[in-house]
matplotlib code that plots the C-alpha trace (Angstrom):
import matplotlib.pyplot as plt

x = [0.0, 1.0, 1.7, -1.7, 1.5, 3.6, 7.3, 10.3, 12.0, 8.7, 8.2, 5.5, 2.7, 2.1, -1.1, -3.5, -7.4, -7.4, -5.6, -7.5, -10.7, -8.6, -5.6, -7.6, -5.7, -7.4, -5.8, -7.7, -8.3, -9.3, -11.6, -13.0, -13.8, -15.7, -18.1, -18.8, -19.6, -21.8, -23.3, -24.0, -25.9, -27.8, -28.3, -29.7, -32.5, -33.3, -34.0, -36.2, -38.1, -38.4, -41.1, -42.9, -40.8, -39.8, -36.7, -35.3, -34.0, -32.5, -30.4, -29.4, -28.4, -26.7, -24.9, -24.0, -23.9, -22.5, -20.4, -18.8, -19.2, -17.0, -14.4, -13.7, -13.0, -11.0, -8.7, -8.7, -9.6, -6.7, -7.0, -5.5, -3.3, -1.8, -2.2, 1.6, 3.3, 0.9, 0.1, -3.1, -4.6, -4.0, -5.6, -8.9, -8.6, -8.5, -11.6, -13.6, -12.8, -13.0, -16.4, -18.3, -17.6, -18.6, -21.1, -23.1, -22.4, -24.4, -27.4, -27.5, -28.6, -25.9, -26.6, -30.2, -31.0, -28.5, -30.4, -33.6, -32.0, -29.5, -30.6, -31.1, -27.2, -25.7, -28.1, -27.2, -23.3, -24.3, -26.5, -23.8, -21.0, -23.7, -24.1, -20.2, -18.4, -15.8, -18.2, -20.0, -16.2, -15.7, -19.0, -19.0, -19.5, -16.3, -14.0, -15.1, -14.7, -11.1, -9.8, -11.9, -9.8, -7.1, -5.9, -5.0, -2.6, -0.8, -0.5, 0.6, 2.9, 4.5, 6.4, 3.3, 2.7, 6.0, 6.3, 2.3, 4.3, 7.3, 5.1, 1.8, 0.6, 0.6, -0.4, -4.0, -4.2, -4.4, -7.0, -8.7, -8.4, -10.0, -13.2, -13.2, -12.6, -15.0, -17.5, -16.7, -17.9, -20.6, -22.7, -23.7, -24.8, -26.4, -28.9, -30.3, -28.4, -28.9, -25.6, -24.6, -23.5, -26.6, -27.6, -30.3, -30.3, -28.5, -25.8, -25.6, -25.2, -23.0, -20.6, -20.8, -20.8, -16.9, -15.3, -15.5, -12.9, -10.5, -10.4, -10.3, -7.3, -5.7, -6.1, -4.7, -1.8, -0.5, -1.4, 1.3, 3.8, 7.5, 8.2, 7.3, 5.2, 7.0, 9.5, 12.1, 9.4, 8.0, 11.5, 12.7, 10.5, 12.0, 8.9, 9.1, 5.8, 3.4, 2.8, 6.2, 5.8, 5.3, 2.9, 1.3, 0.9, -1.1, -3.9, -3.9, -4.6, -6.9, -8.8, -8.8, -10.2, -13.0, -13.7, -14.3, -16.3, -18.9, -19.3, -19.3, -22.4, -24.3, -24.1, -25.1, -28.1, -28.6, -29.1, -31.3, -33.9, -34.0, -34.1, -37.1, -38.9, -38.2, -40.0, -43.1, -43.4, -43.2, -45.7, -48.2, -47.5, -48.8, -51.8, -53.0, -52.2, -54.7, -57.0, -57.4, -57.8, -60.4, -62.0, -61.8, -63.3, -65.9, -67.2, -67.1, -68.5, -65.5, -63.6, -59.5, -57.4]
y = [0.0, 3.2, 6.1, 9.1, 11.2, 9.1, 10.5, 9.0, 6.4, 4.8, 1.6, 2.2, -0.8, -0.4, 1.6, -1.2, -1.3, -3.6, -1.3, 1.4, 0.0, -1.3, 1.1, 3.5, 5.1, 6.3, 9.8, 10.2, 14.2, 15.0, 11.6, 13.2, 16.3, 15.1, 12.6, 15.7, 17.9, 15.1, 14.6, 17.9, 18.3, 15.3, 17.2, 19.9, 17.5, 15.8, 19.0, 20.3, 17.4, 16.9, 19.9, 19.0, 21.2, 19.4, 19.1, 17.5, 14.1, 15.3, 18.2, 15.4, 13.2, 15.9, 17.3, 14.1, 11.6, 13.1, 16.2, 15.0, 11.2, 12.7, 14.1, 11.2, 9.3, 12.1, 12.0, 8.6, 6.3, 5.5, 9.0, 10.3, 7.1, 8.3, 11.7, 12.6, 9.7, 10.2, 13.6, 12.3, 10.9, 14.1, 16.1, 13.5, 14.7, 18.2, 18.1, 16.2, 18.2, 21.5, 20.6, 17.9, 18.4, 22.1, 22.0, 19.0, 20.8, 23.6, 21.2, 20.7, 24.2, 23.8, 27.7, 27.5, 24.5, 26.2, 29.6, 27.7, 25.4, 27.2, 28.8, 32.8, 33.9, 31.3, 32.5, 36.4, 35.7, 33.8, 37.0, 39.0, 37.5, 36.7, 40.5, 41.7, 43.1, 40.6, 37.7, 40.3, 40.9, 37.0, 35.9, 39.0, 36.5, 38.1, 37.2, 33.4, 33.4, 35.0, 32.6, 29.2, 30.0, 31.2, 29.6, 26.5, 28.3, 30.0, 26.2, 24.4, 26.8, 28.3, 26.3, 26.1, 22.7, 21.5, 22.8, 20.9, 18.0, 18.3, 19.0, 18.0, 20.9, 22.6, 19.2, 19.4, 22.8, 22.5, 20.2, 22.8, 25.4, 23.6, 22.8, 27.0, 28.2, 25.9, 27.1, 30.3, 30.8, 27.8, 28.7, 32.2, 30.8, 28.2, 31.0, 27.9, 29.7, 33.2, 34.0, 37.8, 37.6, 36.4, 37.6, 37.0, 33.8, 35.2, 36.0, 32.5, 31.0, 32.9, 33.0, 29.3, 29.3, 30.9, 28.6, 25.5, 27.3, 28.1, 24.1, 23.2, 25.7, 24.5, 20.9, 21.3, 23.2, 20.4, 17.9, 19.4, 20.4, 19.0, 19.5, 18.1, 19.5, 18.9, 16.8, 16.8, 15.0, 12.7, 11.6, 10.8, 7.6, 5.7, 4.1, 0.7, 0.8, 2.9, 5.4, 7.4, 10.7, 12.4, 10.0, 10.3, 14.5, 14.0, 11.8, 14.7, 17.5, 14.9, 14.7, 18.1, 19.0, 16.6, 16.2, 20.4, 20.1, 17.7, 18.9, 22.5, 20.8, 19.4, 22.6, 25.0, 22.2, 22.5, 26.5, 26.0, 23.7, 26.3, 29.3, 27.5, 26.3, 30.1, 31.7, 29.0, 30.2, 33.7, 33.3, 31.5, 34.7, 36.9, 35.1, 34.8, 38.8, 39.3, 36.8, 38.9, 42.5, 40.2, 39.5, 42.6, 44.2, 41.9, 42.8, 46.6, 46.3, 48.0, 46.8, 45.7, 48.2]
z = [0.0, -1.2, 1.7, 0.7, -0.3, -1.9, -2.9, -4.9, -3.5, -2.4, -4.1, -6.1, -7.9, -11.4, -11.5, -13.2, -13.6, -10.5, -8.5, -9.4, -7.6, -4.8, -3.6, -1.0, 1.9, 4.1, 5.9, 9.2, 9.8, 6.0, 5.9, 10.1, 8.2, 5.5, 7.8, 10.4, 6.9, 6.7, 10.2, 10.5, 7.2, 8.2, 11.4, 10.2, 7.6, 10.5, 12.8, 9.7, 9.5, 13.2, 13.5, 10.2, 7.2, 4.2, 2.9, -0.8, -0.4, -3.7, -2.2, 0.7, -1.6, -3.8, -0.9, 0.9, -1.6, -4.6, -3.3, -0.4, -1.6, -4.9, -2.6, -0.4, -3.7, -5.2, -1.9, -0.7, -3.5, -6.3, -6.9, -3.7, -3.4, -6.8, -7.4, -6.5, -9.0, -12.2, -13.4, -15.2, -11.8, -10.3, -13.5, -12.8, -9.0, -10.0, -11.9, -9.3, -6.6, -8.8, -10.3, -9.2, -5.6, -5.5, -7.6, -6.0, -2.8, -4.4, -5.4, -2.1, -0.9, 2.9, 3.5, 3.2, 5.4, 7.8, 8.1, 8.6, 11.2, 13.3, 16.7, 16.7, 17.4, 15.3, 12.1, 12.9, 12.9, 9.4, 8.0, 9.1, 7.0, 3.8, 3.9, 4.3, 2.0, 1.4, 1.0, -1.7, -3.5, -3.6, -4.6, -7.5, -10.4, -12.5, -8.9, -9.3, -13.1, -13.1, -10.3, -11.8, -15.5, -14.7, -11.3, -13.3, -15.8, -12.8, -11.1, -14.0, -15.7, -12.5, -9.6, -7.6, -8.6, -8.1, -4.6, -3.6, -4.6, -2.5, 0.6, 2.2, 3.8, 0.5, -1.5, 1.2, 0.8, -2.9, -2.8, -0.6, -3.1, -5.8, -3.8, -2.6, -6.4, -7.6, -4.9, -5.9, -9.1, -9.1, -6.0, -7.1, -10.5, -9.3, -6.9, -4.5, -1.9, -0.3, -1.6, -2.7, -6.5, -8.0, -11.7, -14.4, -16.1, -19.5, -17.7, -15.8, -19.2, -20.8, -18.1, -17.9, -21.9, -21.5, -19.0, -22.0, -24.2, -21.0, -20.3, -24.1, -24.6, -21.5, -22.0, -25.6, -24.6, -22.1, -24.2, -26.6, -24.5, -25.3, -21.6, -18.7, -15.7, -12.4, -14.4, -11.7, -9.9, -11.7, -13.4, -10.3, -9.6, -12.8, -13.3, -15.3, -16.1, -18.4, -19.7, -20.1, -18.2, -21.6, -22.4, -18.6, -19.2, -22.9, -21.2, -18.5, -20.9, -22.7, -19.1, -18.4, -21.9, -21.7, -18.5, -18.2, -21.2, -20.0, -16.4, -18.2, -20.2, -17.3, -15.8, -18.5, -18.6, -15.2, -15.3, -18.6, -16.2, -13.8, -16.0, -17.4, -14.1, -12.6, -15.5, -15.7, -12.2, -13.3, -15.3, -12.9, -10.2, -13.5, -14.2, -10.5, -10.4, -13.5, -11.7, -8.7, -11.1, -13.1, -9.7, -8.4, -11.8, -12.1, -8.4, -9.0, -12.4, -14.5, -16.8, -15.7, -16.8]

ax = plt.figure().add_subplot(projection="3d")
ax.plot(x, y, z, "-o")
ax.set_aspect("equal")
plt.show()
């Protein structure tokens, strides 16, 4: 079994289809942080229902099943086990933990259920931060664009990357920041929580629309680079096994081209259904207002105007 940080000079298994289902290391404190995310949200469902309010078991299972489910197996599955020895695992990792893992946190609505769950001072200290200004620069929809296109350029074509490798403080807090930056720019689109940054649907899309060309570009580029990302790094394990490390960083790119593009799709599908579901419910509130002008026109004999 492979240490969760493994380093050169570890003896590393070739990275197989079997070992893929079956090398998970477990790493205690992120794993105790994730299951009290959890416990809490469950918490909170439980509270709701408790004195008769409903609650989605489709958010619950968004939240807990597929956002925090998604980051256990991006850290402690093969994923984590390998993230530091293949550059393509670590591209997979990136996108589930900058993706799916923030945006299935989002389905979940954790803000909402908190405001209608938390005691009176807890919910104040919450309003309070919701309506700062910092939380109203971050979640700006132009902040969480800038940092979910370009962050990745900055990583992979500066020494960032190389130094997350070298040390596990700032491999952990890497995985952090992928999770925030996602958050960033997909809960204010999204609009299920009361988050500042919300705008009109058109605007949802589009912005969404823009992020597929970032990820195509980026995916291309290191697909075609002649030089290796972190190559010191990776060099240094003198792998027997395939693929070459040159090989390794062209199914990255490959990953992180199509992997952006079809969680870029879901999304943009996602906003489409609730764009359309908002205005059929726009249109309902309309023709109950001109039901109640009829009504009142019809009782005081003149005409709505």
């Amino acid at each position: 079994m492979l240490p969760l940080h493994a380093a050169p000079g570890d003896q590393i298994e070739p990275f197989t289809p079997l070992r893929l289902l079956t090398a998970w290391t477990f790493e205690p404190v992120l794993l105790g942080v994730i299951v009290l995310l959890a416990a809490l949200y469950l918490y909170g469902v439980h509270k709701l229902r408790a004195r008769g309010d409903k609650w989605s078991r489709g958010r619950t299972f968004a939240f807990v099943g597929l956002g925090l489910g998604s980051a256990v197996i991006a850290t402690q599955s093969a994923l984590g086990t390998y993230d530091t020895v293949l550059l393509s695992v670590h591209m997979a990792q990136h996108m589930v933990l900058s993706m799916l893992t923030p945006l299935m946190m989002a389905l979940g609505a954790p803000v909402t259920l908190a405001l209608r769950t938390l005691p009176a001072r807890p919910r104040k200290w919450l309003l309070s931060v919701l309506h700062s200004g910092f939380a109203k620069v971050m979640c700006f929809p132009l902040i969480g664009f800038a940092l979910f296109v370009l962050s990745p350029w900055a990583l992979y074509f500066s020494g960032w990357y190389d130094a997350t490798l070298r040390s596990t403080v700032l491999h952990d807090l890497l995985h952090l920041h992928f999770i925030l930056v996602g958050a960033l720019f997909f809960w204010p689109l999204l609009g299920l929580d009361p988050v500042p940054g919300r705008v009109i649907y058109p605007f949802r899309l589009i912005m969404t629309f823009l992020t597929l060309p970032f990820h195509a570009f980026l995916g291309i580029t290191i697909m075609s680079a002649n030089t290796l990302i972190a190559e010191d790094w990776y060099t240094s394990f003198e792998r027997t096994w395939p693929p070459s490390p040159l090989h390794d960083q062209y199914i990255a790119g490959g990953l992180l081209w199509g992997s952006g593009d079809i969680v870029g799709l879901v999304f943009f599908g996602v906003l489409f259904v609730q764009w359309v579901k908002e205005s059929q419910r726009e249109a309902r509130r309309e023709d109950r207002r001109l039901d109640r002008l009829e009504e009142q026109a019809r009782r005081s004999g003149q005409a709505p105007r």
